[in-house]
N, C-alpha and C positions, 0 to 999 in steps of 0.2 A: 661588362655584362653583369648581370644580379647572379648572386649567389643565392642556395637553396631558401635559405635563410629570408632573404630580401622578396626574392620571388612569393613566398608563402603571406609574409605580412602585408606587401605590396597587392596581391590578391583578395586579400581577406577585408584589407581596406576597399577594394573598389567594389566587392562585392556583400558590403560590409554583414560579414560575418568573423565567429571567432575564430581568432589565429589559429587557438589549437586543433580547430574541427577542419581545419583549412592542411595542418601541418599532418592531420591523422589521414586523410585523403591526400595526401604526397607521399608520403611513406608508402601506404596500400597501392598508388601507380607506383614509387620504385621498385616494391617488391615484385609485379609486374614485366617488370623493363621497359615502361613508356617514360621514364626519367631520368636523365644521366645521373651515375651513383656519383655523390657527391658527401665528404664530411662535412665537418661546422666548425667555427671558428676559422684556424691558421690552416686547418684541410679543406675547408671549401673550395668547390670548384664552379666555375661558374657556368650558370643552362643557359642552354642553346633556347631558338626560338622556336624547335619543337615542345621542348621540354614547358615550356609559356604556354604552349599553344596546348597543349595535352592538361596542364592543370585546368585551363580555364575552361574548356570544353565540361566536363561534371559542376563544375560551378554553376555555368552559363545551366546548364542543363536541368539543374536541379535535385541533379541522382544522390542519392545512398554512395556511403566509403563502401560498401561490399559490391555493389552495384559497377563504380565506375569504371575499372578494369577493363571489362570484357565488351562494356559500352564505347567507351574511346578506342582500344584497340581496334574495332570494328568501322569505327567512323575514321578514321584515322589511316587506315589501308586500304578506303574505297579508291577507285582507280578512275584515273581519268578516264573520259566517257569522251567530250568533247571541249573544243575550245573555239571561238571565235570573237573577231573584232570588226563592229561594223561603224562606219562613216558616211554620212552624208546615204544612209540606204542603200551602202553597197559593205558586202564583206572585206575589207584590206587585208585579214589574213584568218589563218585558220589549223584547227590541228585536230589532229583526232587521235583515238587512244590505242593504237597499235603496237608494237613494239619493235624498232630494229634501231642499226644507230644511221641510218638513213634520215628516219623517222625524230629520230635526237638530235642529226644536227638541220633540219629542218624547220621541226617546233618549236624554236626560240621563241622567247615572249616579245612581244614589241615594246617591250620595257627595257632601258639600259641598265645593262648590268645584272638583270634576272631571269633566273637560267628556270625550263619547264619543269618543274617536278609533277611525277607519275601517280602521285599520290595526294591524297590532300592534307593529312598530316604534315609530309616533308614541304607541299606545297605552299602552308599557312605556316609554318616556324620558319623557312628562307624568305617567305615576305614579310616578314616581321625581323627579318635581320637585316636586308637589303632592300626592299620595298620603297621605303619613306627617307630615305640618304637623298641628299640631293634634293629635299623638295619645295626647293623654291621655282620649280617651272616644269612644265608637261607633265608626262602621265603619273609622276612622282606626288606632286601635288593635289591629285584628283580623288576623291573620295571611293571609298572602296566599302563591300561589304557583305558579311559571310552568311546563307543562310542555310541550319542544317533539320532536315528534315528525318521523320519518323518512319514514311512512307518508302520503302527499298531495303536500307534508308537511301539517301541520296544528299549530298551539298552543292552548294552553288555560289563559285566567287565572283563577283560584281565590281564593274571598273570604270568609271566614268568622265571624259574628262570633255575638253573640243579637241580632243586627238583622236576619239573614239570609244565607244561603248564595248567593253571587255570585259565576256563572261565565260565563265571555266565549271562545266559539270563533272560532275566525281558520283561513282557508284553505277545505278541502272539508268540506259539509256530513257530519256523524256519517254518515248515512244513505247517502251517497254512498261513503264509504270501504269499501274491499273490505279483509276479514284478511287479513294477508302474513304469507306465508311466515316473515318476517323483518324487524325495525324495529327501529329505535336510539332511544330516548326517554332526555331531558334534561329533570331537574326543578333548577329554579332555588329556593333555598329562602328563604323567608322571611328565615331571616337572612343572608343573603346578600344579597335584595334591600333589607333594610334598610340593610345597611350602604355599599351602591351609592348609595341614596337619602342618606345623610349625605354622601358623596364628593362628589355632583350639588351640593348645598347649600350646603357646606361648604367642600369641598376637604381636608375629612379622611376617613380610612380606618376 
């Protein structure tokens, strides 16, 4: 996996900008706590694929270092809303945002090996560290992609394969959202997330 250090430059290159403006908005999320603390050099440790997932959100997004705090904390603790997989125009499975461990050991994804996260933070950094393993065949392989909204807010994960259409709402239910006036929406692209997902893995770009 990338250390602090890797994750920053590797970042800064895909979203080319400068490192340091890159490495001054990681600092202001650790001090936070949306980044695992980590030294440099022989102390580094290596981030998770929230800690990915949480730098590249203010990037993606465009915010201010004083800014992005309080904006990804927020996106990042929307709560599952709903989930569903449909096939051939029938639902194959489904989950919704309740909580018990009924409910948990129910909701599985119909992805091997990845488990439901409640959140969409913890949901987008475990798919970026387990997601794309394995993906030379089924849902592994199939394009995915993030879109986050200004509206609630609200995101939405997108999963496509011929095993089925797999989408994951986070924040306020569809139904509940009023049309504005006016909204900012952020689609995070497949390949993008892919190549986040080798960073997480890896520690290459």
């Amino acid at each position: 996996m990338a250390t602090k250090g890797e994750m920053v430059r590797a970042l800064a290159q895909r979203f080319d900008l400068n490192p340091n403006k890159v490495d001054a908005m990681s600092r202001e999320m650790g001090r936070a706590g949306l980044l695992t603390p980590g030294g440099r050099g022989r102390a580094a440790v290596d981030m998770q694929g929230a800690d990915v997932f949480h730098l590249t959100l203010p990037l993606a997004l465009g915010l201010e270092t004083k800014d992005a705090p309080e904006t990804v904390r927020e996106l990042s603790q929307l709560r599952l809303v709903r989930g569903n997989l449909f096939l051939d125009g029938y639902i194959q499975w489904e989950a919704g945002g309740g909580e018990s461990k009924l409910l948990d050991a129910l909701n599985r994804l119909p992805v091997a090996g990845l488990e439901l996260h409640r959140t969409f933070g913890a949901f987008c950094g475990h798919w970026l560290e387990e997601g794309f393993s394995g993906a030379d065949e089924g849902f592994n392989s199939a394009p995915v992609s993030v879109e986050v909204s200004s509206n609630g807010p609200h995101a939405a994960f997108s999963h496509r394969s011929d095993q089925g259409s797999l989408k994951l709402w986070f924040g306020d239910a569809a139904k509940d959202l009023k049309t504005p006036e006016w909204e900012r929406r952020t689609i995070l692209s497949d390949k993008l997330f892919r190549r986040l997902s080798k960073l997480v893995r890896s520690g290459a770009s």
